[in-house]
C-alpha positions as CSV (number, residue, x, y, z in Angstrom):
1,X,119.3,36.8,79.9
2,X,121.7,36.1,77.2
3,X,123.1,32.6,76.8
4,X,125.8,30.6,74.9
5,X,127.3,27.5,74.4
6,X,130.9,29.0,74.8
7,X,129.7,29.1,78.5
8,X,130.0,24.8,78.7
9,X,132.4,25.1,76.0
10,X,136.9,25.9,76.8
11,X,138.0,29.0,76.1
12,X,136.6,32.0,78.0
13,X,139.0,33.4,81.0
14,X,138.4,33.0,84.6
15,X,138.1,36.4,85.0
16,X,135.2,36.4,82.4
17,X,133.2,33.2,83.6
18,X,133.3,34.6,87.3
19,X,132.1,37.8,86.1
20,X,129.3,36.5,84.7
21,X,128.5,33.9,86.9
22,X,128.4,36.4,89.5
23,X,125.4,38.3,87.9
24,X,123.8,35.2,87.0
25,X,123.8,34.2,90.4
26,X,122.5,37.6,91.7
27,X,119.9,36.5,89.1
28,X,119.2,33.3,90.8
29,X,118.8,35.0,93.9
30,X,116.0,36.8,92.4
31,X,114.3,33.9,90.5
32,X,114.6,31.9,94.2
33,X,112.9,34.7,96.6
34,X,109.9,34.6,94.1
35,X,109.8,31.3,93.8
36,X,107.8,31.4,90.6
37,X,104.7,28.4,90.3
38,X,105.2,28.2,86.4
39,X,107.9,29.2,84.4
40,X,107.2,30.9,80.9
41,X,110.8,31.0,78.5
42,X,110.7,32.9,75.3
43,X,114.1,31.4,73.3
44,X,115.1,30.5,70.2
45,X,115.6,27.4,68.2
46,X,119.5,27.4,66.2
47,X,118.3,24.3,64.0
48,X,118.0,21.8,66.7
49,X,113.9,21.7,66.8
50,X,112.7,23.4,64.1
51,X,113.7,23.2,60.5
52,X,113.0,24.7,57.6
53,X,110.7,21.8,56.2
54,X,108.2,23.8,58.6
55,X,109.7,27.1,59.9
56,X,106.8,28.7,62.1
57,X,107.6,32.4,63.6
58,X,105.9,31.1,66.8
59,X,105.0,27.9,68.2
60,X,103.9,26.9,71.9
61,X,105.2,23.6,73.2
62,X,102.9,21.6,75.1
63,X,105.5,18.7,75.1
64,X,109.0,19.3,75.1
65,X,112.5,17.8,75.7
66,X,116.2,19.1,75.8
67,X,118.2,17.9,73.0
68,X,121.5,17.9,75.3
69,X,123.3,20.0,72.7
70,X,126.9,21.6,74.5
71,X,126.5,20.0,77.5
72,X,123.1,21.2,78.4
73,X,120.3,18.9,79.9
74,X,118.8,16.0,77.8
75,X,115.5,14.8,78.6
76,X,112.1,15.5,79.3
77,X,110.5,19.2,80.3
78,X,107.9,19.1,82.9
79,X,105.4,21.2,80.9
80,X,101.6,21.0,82.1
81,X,100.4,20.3,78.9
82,X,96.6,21.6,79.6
83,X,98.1,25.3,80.2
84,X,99.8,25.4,77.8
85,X,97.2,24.4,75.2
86,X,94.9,27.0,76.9
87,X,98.2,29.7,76.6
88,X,98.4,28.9,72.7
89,X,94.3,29.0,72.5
90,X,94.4,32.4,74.3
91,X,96.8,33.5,71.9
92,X,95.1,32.6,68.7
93,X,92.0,34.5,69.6
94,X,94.2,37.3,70.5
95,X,94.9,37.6,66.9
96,X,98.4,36.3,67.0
97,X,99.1,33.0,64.7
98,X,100.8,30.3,66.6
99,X,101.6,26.8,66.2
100,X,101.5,24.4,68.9
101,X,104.1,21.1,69.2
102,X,103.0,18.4,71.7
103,X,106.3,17.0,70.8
104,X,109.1,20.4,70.7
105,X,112.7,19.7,71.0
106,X,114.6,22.9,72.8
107,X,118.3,23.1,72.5
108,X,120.9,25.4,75.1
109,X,118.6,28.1,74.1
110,X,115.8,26.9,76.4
111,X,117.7,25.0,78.4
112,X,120.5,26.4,79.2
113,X,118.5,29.7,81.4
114,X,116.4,27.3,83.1
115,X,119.9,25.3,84.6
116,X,121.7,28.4,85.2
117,X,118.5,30.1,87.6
118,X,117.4,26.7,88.8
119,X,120.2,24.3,88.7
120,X,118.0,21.5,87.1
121,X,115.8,22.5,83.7
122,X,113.2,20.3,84.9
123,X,112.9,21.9,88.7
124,X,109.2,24.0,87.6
125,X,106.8,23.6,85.5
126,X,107.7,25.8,82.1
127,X,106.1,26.7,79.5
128,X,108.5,26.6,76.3
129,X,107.9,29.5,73.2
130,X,109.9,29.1,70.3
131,X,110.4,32.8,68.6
132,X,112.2,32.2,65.3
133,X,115.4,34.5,65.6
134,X,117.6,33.2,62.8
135,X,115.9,31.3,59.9
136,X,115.3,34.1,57.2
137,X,112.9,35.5,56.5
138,X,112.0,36.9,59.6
139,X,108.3,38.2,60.3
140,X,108.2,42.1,61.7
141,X,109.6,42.4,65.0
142,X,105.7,44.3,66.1
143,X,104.2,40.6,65.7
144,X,107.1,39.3,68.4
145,X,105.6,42.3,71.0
146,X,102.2,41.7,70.1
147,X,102.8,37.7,70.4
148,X,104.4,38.4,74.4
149,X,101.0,40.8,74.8
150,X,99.1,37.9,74.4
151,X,100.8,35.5,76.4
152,X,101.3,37.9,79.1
153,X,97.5,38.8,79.1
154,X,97.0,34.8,79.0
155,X,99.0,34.7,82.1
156,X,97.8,37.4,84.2
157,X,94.4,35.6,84.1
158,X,96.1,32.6,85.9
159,X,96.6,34.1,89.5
160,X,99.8,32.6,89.6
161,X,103.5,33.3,90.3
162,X,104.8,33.3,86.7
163,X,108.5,33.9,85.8
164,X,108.8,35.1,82.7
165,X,112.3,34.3,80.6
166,X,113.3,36.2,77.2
167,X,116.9,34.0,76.5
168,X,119.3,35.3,73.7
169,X,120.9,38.7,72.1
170,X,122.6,40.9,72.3
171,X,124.5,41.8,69.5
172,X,126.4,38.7,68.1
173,X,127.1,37.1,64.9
174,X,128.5,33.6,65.4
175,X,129.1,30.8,62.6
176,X,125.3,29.9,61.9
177,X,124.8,28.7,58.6
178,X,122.2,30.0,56.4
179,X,120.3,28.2,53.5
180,X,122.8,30.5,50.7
181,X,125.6,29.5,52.4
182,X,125.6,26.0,54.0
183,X,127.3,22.7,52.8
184,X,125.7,19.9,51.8
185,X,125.3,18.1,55.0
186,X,124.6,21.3,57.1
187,X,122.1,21.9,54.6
188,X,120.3,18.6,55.3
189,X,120.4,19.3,59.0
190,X,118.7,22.6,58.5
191,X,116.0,21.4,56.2
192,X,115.4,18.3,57.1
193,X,116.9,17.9,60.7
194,X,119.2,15.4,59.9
195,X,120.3,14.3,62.6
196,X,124.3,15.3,63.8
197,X,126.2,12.2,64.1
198,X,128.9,12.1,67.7
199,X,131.3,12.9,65.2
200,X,129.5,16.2,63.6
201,X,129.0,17.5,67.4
202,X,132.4,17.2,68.2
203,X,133.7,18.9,64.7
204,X,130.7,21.4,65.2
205,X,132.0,22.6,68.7
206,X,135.7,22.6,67.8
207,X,134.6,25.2,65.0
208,X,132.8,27.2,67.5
209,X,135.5,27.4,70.2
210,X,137.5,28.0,67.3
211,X,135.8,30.9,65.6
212,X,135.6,32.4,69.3
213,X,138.9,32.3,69.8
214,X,139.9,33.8,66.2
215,X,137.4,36.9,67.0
216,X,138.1,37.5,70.2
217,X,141.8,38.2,69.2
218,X,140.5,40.2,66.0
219,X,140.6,38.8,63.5
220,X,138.1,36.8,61.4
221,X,135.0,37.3,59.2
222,X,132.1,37.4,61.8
223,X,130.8,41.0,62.6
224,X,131.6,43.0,65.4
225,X,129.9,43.5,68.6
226,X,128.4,46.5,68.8
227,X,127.9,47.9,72.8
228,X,126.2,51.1,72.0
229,X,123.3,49.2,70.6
230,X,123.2,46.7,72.8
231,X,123.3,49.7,75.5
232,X,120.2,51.5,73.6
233,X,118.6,48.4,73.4
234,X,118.5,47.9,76.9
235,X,117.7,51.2,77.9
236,X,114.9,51.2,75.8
237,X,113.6,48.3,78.1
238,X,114.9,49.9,81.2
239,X,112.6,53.1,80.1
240,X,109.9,51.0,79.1
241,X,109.5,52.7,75.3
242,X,109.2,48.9,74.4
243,X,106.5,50.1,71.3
244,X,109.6,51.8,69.8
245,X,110.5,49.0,68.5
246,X,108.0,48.3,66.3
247,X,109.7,50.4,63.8
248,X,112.6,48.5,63.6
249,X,113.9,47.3,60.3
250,X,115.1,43.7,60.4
251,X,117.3,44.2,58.0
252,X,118.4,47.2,60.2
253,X,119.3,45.1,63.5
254,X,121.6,42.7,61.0
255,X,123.5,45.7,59.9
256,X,124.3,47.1,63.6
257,X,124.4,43.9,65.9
258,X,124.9,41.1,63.6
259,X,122.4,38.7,62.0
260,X,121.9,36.4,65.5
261,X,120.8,40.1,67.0
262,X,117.4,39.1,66.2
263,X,117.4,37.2,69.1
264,X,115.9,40.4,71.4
265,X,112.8,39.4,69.5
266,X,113.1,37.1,73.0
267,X,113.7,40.2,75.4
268,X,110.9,42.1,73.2
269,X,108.3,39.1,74.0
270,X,109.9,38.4,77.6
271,X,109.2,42.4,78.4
272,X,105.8,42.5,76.3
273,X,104.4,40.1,78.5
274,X,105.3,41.7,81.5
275,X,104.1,44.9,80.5
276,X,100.7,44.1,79.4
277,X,99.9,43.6,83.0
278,X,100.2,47.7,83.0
279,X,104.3,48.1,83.3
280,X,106.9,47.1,85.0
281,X,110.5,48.0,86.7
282,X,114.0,47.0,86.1
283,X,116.3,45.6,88.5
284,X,119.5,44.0,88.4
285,X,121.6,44.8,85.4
286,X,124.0,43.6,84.0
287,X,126.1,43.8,80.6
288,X,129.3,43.0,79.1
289,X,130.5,43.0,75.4
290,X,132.2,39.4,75.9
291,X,134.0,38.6,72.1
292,X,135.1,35.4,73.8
293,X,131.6,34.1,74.2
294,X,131.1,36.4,70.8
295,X,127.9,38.3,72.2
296,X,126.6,41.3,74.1
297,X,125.8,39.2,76.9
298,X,123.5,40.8,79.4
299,X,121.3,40.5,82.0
300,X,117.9,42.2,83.3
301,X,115.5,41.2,86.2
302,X,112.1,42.9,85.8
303,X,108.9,43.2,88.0
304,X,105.2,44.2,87.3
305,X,104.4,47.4,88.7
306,X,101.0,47.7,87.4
């Protein structure tokens, strides 16, 4: 599922919000008749938790908290540390590099899917994955589908009831600064993790309510949303050609979707791990080219069908 902060933020119509809650509740409806035992979410990191003193393309929390960023939750994670040690040890000697935190900070990346299909981030036991989606450079996108091929081999070993979460895309390029572009303080925050002062978080949200507002009535500098990829995109997951994408140019996805596009690499793991069980089947979908949220937001329930 997608997320955004423009979802706790003012703004978006009525009409939008209901839409989308809607499907997310359909979604909820899902996540509650399987009543998953563990709960694994593959999201990104938007310089929250990880920084560019130490930018890993992967890491494995077996700690974590939310860092209550837009209204999300802040606190503790109930992740079972021991599992998720042995997830990131199955992973290494799968041949995928991974680092591990035993102390992550998640932002509304993370947490804001696990409130919205559990009503409490802390209600199961979740196991968090950080897939770098928008500190450059970016690794290829076939190391994010072979990283979810090892976690979802991991986890079919565990007998368990696992819910597997990809959180971000579609297409969308919001205000995110970048180390060419970013002022003097942001630039502290994003390679050092400064921390935001009350004041920053405020002036922070204000922008982003603010640059949603300027593109969804057309103007502004961000790039457009782009449906017909977001569309292929998902129907390349619907039709499970998931390997297609290991072709894919990163550069490429910037150009058509926007540079915070690189957040499928979250649906690419998500679906990865679901099909290295030996495939699976779409259900409920879901999608809508929102510019007041300014994403492709969409929405796809899978389940194995080995």
């Amino acid at each position: 599922m997608s997320h955004s902060p423009l979802l706790n933020l003012p703004g978006p119509s009525r009409e939008l919000l209901d839409d989308i809650e809607a499907a997310i509740a359909t979604a909820r409806e899902f996540v509650t008749a399987f009543d998953p035992e563990l709960v694994v979410i593959f999201s990104p990191d938007h310089y929250n938790g990880f920084f560019y003193r130490a930018m890993p393309p992967f890491c494995i929390g077996t700690a974590a908290e939310g860092v209550g960023d837009y209204g999300t939750y802040r606190g503790r994670l109930d992740v079972p540390a021991d599992l998720a040690t042995d997830c990131a040890r199955a992973v290494l000697d799968d041949d995928v590099d991974v680092a591990i935190s035993a102390a992550m900070q998640v932002d509304h990346g993370t947490v804001q899917p696990l409130q919205k299909l559990f009503g409490d981030a802390t209600a199961k036991p979740v196991i968090p994955v950080f897939v770098n989606s928008v500190a450059t450079p970016l690794g290829p996108i076939r190391r994010v589908r072979a990283l979810g091929a090892a976690v979802g081999r991991y986890l079919a070993s565990l007998g368990q009831r696992v819910l597997i979460i990809g959180s971000g895309g579609l297409s969308h390029d919001p205000p995110v600064p970048t180390l060419a572009t970013a002022p003097p303080a942001a630039l502290d925050r994003i390679v050092h993790g400064v921390p935001m002062t009350a004041e920053q978080r405020q002036a922070r949200q204000v922008a982003v309510i603010d640059a949603a507002r300027e593109f969804a009535s057309g103007r502004g500098a961000l790039a457009p949303l782009n449906p017909e990829w977001d569309h292929a995109f998902l129907d390349l997951l619907d039709t499970q050609r998931l390997s297609e994408v290991d072709e894919w140019d990163n550069s490429w996805i910037a150009e058509q979707a926007g540079n915070s596009a690189h957040e499928v690499r979250t649906w690419v793991a998500a679906f990865a791990a679901l099909a290295a069980q030996g495939g699976y089947q779409t259900g409920n979908r879901f999608y809508r080219a929102a510019p007041e949220l300014i994403a492709g937001f969409a929405i796809r329930t899978a389940v194995s069908a080995p």
